[in-house]
C-alpha positions as CSV (number, residue, x, y, z in Angstrom):
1,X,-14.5,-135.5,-74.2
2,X,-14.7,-133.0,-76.8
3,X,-15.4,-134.2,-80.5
4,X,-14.6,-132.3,-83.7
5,X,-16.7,-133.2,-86.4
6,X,-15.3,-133.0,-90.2
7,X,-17.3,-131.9,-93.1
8,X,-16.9,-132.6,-96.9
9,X,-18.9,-131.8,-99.0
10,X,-20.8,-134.3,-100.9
11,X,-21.0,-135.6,-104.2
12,X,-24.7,-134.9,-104.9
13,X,-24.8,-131.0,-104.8
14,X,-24.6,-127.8,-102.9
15,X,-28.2,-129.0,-101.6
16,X,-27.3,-131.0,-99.2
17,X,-24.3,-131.2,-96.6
18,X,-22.6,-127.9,-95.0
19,X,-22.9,-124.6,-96.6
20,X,-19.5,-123.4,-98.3
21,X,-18.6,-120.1,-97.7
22,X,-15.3,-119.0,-99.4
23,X,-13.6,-116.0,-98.3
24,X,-10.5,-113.8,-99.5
25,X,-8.5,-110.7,-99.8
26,X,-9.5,-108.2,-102.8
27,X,-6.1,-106.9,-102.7
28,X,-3.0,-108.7,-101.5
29,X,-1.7,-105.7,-100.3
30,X,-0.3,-105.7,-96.2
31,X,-2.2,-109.6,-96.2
32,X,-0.4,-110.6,-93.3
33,X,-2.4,-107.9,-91.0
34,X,-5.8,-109.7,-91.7
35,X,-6.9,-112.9,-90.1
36,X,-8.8,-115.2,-91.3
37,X,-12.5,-115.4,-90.0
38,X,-13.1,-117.1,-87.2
39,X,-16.0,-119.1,-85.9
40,X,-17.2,-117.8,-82.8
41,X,-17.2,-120.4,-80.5
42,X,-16.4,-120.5,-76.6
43,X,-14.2,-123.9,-75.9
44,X,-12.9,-122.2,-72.6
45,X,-16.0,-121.6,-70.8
46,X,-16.9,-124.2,-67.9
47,X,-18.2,-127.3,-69.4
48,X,-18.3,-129.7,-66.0
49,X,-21.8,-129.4,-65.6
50,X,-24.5,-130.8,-67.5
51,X,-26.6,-127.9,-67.0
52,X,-23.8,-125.4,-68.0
53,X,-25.1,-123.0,-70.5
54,X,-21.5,-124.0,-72.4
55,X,-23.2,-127.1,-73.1
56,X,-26.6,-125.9,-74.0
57,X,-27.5,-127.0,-77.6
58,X,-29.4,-123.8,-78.3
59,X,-26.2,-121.6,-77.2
60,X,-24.0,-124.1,-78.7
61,X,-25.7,-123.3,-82.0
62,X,-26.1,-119.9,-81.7
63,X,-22.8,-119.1,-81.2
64,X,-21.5,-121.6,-84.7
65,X,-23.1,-119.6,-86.7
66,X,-21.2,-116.5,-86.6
67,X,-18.1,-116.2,-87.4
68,X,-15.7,-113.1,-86.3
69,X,-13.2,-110.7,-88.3
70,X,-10.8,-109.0,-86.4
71,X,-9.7,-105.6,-86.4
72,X,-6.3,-106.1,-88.3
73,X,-4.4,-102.5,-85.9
74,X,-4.7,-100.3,-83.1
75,X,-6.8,-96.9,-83.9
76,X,-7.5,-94.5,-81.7
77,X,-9.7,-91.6,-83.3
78,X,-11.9,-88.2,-81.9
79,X,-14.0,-86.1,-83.2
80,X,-13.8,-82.4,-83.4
81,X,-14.8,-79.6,-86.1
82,X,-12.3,-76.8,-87.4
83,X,-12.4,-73.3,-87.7
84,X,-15.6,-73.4,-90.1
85,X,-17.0,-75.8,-88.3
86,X,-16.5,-78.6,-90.9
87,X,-16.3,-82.2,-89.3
88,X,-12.6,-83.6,-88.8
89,X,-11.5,-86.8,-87.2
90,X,-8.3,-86.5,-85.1
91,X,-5.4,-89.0,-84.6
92,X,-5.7,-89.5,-80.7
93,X,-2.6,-91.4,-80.7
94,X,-0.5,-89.1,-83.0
95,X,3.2,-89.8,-83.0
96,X,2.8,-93.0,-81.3
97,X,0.1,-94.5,-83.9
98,X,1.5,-97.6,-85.2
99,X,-0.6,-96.4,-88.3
100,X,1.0,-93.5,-90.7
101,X,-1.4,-90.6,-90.6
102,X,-1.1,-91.1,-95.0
103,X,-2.1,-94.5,-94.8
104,X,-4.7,-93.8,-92.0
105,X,-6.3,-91.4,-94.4
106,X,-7.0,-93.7,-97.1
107,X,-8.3,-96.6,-95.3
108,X,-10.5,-94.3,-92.5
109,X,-13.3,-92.1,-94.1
110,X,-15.5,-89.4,-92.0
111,X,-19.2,-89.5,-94.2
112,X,-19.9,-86.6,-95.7
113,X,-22.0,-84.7,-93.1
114,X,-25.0,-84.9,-95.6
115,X,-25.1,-88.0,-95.6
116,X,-25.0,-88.7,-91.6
117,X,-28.6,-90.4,-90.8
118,X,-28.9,-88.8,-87.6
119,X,-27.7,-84.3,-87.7
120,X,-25.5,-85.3,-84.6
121,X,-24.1,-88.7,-84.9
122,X,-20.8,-88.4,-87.4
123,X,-20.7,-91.7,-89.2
124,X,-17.0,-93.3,-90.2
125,X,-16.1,-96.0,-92.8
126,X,-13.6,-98.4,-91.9
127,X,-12.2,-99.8,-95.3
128,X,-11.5,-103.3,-95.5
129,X,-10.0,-105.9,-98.1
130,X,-12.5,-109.4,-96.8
131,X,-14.8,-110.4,-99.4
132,X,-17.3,-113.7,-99.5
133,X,-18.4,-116.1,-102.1
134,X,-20.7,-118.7,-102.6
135,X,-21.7,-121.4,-105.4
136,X,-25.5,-120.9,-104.0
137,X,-27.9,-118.6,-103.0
138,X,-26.6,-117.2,-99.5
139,X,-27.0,-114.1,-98.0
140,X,-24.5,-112.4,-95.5
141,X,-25.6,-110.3,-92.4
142,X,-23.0,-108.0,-90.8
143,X,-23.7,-107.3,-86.9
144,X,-21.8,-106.0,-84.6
145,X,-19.9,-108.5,-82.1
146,X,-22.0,-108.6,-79.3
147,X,-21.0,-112.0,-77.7
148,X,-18.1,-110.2,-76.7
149,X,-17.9,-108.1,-73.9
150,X,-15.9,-104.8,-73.9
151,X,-14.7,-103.1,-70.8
152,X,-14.6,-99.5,-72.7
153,X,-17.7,-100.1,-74.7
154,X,-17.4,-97.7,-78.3
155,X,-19.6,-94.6,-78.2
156,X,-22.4,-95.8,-80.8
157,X,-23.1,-98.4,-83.2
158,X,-21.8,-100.1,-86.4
159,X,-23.9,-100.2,-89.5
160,X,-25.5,-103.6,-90.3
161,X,-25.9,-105.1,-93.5
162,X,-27.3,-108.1,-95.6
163,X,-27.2,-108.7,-99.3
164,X,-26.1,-112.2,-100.9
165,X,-22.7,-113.2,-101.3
166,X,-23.1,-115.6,-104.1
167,X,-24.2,-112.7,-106.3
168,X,-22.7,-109.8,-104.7
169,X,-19.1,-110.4,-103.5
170,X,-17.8,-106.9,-103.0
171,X,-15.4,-105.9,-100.2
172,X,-16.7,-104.5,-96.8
173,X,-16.2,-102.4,-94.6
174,X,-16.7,-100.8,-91.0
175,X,-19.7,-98.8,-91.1
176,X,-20.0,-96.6,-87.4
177,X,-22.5,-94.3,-86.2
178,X,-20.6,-92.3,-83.5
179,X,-23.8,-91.5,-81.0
180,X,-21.5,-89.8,-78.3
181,X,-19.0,-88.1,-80.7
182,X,-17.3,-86.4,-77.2
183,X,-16.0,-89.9,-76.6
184,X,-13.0,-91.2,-78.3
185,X,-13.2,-94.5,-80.9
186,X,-10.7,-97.1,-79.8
187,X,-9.6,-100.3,-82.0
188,X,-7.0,-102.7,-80.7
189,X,-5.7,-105.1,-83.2
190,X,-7.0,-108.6,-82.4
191,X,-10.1,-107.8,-81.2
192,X,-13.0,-108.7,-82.7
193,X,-14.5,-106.0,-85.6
194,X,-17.8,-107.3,-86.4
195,X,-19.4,-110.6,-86.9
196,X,-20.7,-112.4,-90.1
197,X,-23.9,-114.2,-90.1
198,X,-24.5,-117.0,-93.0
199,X,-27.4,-117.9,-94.5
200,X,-28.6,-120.6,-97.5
201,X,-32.2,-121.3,-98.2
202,X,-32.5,-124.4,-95.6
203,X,-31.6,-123.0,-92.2
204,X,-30.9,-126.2,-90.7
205,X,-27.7,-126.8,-93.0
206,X,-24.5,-125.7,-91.6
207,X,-22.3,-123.6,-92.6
208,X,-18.3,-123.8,-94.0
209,X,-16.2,-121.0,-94.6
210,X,-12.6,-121.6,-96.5
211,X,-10.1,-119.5,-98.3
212,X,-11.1,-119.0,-101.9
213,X,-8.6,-118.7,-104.8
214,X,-8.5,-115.9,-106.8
215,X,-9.3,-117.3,-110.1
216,X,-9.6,-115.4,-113.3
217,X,-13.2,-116.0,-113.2
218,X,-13.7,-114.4,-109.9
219,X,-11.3,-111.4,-110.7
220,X,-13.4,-111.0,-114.0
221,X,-16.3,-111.2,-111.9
222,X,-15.5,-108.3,-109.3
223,X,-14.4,-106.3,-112.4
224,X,-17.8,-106.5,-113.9
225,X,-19.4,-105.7,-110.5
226,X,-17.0,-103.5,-109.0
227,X,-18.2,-99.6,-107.9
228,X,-21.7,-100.0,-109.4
229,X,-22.4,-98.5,-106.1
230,X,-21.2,-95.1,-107.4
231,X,-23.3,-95.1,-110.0
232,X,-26.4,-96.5,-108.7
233,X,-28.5,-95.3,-105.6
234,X,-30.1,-99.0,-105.6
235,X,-27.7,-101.7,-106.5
236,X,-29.7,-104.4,-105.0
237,X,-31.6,-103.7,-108.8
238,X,-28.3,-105.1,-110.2
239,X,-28.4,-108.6,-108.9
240,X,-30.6,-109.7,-110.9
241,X,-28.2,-108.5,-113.8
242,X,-25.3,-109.6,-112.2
243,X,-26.7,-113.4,-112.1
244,X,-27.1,-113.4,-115.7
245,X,-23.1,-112.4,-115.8
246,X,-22.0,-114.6,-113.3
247,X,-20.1,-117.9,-114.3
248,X,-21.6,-121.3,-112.4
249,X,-18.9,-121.7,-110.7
250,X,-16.6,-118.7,-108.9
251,X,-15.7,-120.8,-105.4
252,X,-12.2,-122.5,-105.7
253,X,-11.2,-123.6,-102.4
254,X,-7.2,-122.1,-102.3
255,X,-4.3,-124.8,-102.5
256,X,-2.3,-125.3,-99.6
257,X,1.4,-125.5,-100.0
């Protein structure tokens, strides 16, 4: 028998009880093609055994602490350079992409080759709308999703990340490092992206992610915030800034109709 357990939040504080987590869009723009975030949890697997490793409270814990984003559409992308040998990325899927090669474009980036880490390993931005907040100190670590298995495994590596949420709740993205830029990048819509890792100051408190509102606090907020990062080589020397702008409160769970 499988029990689902409620939270809500209690009356004494964010020190106690789950961790909130609010998530939402930073533009409204083509919503319906991202999911929410998903916690990553197995229900399928084979849970008949007492000994099953679905059952295991070390896996079972492990595994609700992440929670997925999905890519949002199908890409299929290679590498090549043109006649000057400057890097360009090429449409695999051409006619048939169910992404217009404009659109593509402004959403898919190829780094300038300057600023590749590695000489031979192109590195591409994904642009995406999800941001996070919190009302307490919690950072966010972006990994790649390895609980999933992929019969076509991608040809490198996505670019981590962890910076805190409640002070810092900018929009990210899909950072890759193409090790084998001879084999093709392919997306299919639904699968998961990457996975986001929660975490407060008391690791033993669990964590809650909802759908924020977009108050005109927050939107104030991301205003004041908003491309530092082209400005500023370091920005984690903002946050400390940023705190001293930040209103107490900027997570409003979002009304339900």
């Amino acid at each position: 028998m499988e029990i689902t357990v409620t939270y809500e939040r209690p009356e004494d504080g964010p020190g106690s009880g789950p961790i909130q987590v609010g998530w939402f869009l930073a533009k409204d723009k083509n919503a319906v093609l991202y999911d929410p975030p998903e916690r990553v949890i197995f229900r399928q697997q084979n849970r008949g055994h007492a000994k099953s490793a679905a059952r295991c409270p070390g896996v079972i814990q492990l595994e609700s602490r992440y929670f997925m984003v999905k890519c949002p559409f199908d890409l299929h992308i290679g590498f090549a350079r043109d006649d000057k040998g400057r890097p360009v990325l090429i449409n695999r899927a051409g006619a048939a992409s169910p992404v217009r090669a404009n659109k593509l474009n402004e959403m898919l980036t190829l780094v300038n080759e300057a600023e590749w880490r590695t000489p031979d390993r192109p590195t591409i931005q994904l642009s995406l709308p999800y941001c996070f907040i919190a009302d307490e100190m919690v950072y966010i670590t972006q990994l790649s999703p390895f609980l999933h298995y992929r019969s076509d495994p991608l040809p490198g590596t996505i670019f981590g990340g962890r910076f805190p949420v409640s002070v810092w709740p900018r929009p990210l993205m899909w950072a890759f490092e193409w090790h084998e830029p001879a084999k093709d990048i392919v997306l299919r819509r639904g699968e998961p992206l990457f996975y986001a890792q929660f975490e407060g100051m008391d690791p033993s408190r669990a964590v809650q992610v909802i759908e924020a509102a977009r108050t005109p606090e927050l939107d104030l907020y991301l205003e004041q915030i908003g491309g530092a990062v082209n400005y500023v080589n370091q920005t984690f020397s903002l946050f400390k800034a940023a705190e001293a702008l930040r209103p107490k409160k900027l997570l409003v769970p979002k009304a339900r109709d």
